[in-house]
C-alpha positions as a Markdown table, in Angstrom:
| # | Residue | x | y | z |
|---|---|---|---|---|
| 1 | Unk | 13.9 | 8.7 | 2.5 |
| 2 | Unk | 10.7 | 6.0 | 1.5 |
| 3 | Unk | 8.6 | 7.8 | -1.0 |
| 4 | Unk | 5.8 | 6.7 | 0.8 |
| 5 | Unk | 7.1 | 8.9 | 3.6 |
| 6 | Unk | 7.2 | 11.8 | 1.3 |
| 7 | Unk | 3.9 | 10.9 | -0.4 |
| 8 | Unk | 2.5 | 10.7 | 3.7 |
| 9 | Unk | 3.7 | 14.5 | 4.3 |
| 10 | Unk | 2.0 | 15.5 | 1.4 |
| 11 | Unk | -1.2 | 14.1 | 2.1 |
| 12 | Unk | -0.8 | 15.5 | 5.5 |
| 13 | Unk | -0.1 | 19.0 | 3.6 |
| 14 | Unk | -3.6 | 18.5 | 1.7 |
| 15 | Unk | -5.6 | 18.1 | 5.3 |
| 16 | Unk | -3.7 | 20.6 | 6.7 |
| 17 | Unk | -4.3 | 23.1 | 3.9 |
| 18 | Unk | -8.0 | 22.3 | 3.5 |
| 19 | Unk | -9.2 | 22.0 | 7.0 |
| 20 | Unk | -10.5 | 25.5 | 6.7 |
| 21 | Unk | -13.4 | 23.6 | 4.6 |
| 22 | Unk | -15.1 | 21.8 | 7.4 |
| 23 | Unk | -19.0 | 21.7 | 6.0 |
| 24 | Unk | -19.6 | 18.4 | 4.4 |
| 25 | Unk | -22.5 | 19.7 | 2.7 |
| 26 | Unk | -26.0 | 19.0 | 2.4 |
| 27 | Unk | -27.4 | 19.1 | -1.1 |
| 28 | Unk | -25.9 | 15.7 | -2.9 |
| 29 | Unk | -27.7 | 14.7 | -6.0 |
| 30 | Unk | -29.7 | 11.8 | -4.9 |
| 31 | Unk | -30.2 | 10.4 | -8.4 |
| 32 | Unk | -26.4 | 9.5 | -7.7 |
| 33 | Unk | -26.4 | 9.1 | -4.0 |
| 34 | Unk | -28.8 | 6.7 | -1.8 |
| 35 | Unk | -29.9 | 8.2 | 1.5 |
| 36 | Unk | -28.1 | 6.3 | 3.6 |
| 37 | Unk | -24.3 | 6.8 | 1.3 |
| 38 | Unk | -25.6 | 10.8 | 1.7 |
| 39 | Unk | -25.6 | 10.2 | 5.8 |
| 40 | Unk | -22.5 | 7.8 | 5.6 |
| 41 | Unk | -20.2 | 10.3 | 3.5 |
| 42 | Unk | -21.2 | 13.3 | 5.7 |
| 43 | Unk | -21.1 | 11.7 | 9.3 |
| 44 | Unk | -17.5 | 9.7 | 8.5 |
| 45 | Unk | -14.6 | 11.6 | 9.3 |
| 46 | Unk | -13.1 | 12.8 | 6.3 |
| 47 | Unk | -9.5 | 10.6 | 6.7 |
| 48 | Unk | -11.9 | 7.4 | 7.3 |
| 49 | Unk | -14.1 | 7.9 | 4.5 |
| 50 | Unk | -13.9 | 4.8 | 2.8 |
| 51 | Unk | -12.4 | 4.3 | -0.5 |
| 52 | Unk | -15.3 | 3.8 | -1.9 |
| 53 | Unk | -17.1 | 6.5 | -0.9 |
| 54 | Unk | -14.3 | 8.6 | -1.7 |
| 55 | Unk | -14.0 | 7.1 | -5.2 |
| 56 | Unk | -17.7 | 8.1 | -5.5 |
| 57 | Unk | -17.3 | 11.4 | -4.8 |
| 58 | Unk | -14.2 | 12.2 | -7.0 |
| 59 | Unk | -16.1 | 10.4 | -9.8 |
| 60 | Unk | -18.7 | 13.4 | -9.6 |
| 61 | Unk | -18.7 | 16.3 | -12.0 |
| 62 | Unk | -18.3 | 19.7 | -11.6 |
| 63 | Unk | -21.8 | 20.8 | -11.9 |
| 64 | Unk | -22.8 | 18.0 | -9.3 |
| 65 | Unk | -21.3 | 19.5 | -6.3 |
| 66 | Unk | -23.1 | 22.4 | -4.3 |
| 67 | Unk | -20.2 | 24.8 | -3.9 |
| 68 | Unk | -16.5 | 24.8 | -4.3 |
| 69 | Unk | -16.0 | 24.8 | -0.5 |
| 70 | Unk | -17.7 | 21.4 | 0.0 |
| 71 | Unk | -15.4 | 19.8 | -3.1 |
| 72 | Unk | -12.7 | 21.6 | -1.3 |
| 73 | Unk | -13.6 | 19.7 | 1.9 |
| 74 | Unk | -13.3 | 16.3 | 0.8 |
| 75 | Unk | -10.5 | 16.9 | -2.0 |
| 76 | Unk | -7.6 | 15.5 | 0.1 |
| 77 | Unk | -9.6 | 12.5 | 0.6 |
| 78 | Unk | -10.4 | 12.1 | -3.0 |
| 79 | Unk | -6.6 | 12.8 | -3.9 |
| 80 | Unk | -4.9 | 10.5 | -1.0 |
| 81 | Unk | -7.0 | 7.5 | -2.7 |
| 82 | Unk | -5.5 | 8.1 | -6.1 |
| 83 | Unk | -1.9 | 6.7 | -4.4 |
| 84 | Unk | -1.0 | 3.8 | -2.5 |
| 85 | Unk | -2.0 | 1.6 | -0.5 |
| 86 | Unk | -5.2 | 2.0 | -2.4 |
| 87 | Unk | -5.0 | 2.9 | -5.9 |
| 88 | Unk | -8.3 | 3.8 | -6.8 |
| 89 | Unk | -8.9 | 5.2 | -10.0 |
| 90 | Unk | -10.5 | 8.4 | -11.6 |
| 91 | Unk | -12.8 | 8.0 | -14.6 |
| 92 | Unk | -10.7 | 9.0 | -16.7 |
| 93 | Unk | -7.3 | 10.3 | -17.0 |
| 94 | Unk | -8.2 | 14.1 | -17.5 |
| 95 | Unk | -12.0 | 14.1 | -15.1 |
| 96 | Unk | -10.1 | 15.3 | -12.1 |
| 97 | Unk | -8.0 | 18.3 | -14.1 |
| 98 | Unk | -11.0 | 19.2 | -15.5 |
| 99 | Unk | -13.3 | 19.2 | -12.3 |
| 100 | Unk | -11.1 | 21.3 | -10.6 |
| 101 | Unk | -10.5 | 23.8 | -13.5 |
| 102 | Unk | -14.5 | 24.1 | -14.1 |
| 103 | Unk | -14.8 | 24.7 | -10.0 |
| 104 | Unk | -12.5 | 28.2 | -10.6 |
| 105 | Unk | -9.2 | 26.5 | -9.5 |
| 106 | Unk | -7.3 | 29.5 | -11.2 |
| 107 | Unk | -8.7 | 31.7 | -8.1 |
| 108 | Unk | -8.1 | 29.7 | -5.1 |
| 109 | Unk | -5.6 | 30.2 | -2.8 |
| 110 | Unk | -2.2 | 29.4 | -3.8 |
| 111 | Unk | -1.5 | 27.6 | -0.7 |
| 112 | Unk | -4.2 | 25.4 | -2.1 |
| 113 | Unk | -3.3 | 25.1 | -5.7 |
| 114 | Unk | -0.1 | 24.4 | -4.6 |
| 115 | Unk | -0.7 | 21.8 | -2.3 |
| 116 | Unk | -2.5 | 20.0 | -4.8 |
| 117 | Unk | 0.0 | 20.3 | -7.5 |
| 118 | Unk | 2.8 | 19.5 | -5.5 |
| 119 | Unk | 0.9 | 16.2 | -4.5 |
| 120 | Unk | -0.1 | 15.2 | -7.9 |
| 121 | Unk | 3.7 | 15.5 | -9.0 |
| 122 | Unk | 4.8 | 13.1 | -6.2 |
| 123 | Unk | 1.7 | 10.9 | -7.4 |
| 124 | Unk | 3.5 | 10.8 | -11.2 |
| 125 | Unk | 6.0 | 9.3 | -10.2 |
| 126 | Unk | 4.4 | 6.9 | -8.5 |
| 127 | Unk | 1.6 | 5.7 | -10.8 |
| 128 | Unk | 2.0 | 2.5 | -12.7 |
| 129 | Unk | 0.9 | 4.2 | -16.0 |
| 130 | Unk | -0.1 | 1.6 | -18.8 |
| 131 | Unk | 2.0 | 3.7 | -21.7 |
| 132 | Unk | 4.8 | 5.9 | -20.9 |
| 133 | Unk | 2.7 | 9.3 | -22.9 |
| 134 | Unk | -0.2 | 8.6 | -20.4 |
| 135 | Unk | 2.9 | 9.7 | -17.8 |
| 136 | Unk | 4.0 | 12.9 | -19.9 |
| 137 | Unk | -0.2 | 13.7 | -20.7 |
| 138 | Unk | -0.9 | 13.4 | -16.5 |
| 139 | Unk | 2.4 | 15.9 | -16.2 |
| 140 | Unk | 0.9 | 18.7 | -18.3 |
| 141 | Unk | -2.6 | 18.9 | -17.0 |
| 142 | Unk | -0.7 | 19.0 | -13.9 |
| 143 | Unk | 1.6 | 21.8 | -15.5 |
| 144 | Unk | -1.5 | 23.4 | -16.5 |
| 145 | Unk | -3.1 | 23.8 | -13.3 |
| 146 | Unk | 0.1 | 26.1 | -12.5 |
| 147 | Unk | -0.1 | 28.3 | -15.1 |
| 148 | Unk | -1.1 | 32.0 | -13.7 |
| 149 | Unk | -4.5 | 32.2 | -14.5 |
| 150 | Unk | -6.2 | 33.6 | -18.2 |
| 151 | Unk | -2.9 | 31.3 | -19.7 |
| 152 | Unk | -4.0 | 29.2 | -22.5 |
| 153 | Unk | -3.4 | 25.5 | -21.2 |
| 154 | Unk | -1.1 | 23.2 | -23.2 |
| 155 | Unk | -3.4 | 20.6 | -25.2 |
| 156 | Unk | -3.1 | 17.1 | -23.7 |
| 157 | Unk | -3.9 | 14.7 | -26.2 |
């Protein structure tokens, strides 16, 4: 089997999972967001969202985002970007773990955490990291998020 092929079912697995988030949300910070990227992001089909946009969104932090169920929505967008063909990166290594963990990923559904973990495994082994640790550091935040919840994480650094 490609791992691309792999990679593609688990993408699908993220839509699938999240489609039950269908708002796209209204309240944006528009210190961050132009009018127009606001009307873009939330008219555009959440598979065609551009990269960019996409990028722009999973660059937020936690406190920017008006609920956990409009993250949720466009979280398999942000997520599919982070692999091929696109390769977009995060801000930094840690900024997605620690978005999700701040937005009570502990209490979602483990359909959901696992659907995202799962993904985010297959990514690891596909991401050109720049020093082998930077590999084993991605691994245990991802090791992290599947830790029952009120379980001390492992430090990453």
């Amino acid at each position: 089997m490609n791992p691309q092929d792999s990679l593609d079912e688990l993408i699908d697995d993220l839509y699938a999972t999240f489609a039950r988030y269908a708002e796209p949300g209204m309240s944006f910070c528009s210190y961050c967001y132009s009018d127009s990227m606001l009307q873009r992001i939330r008219l555009t089909p959440l598979r065609q969202l551009s990269p960019d946009d996409a990028r722009t969104l999973l660059w937020d932090s936690w406190d920017h985002w008006e609920s956990q169920d409009i993250y949720r929505h466009y979280l398999p967008r942000m997520l599919q970007i982070w692999g091929p063909p696109f390769w977009e990166e995060d801000l930094y290594m840690g900024h997605l773990f620690e978005t999700i963990l701040s937005l009570g990923f502990a209490d979602w559904p483990a359909d959901e955490r696992s659907a995202i973990t799962t993904y985010l495994r297959k990514l690891a082994s596909l991401i050109k990291f720049v020093l082998p640790e930077d590999r084993d550091r991605f691994l245990l935040q991802v090791q992290n998020l599947e830790k029952p919840p009120n379980t001390q994480p492992q430090p990453t650094t």
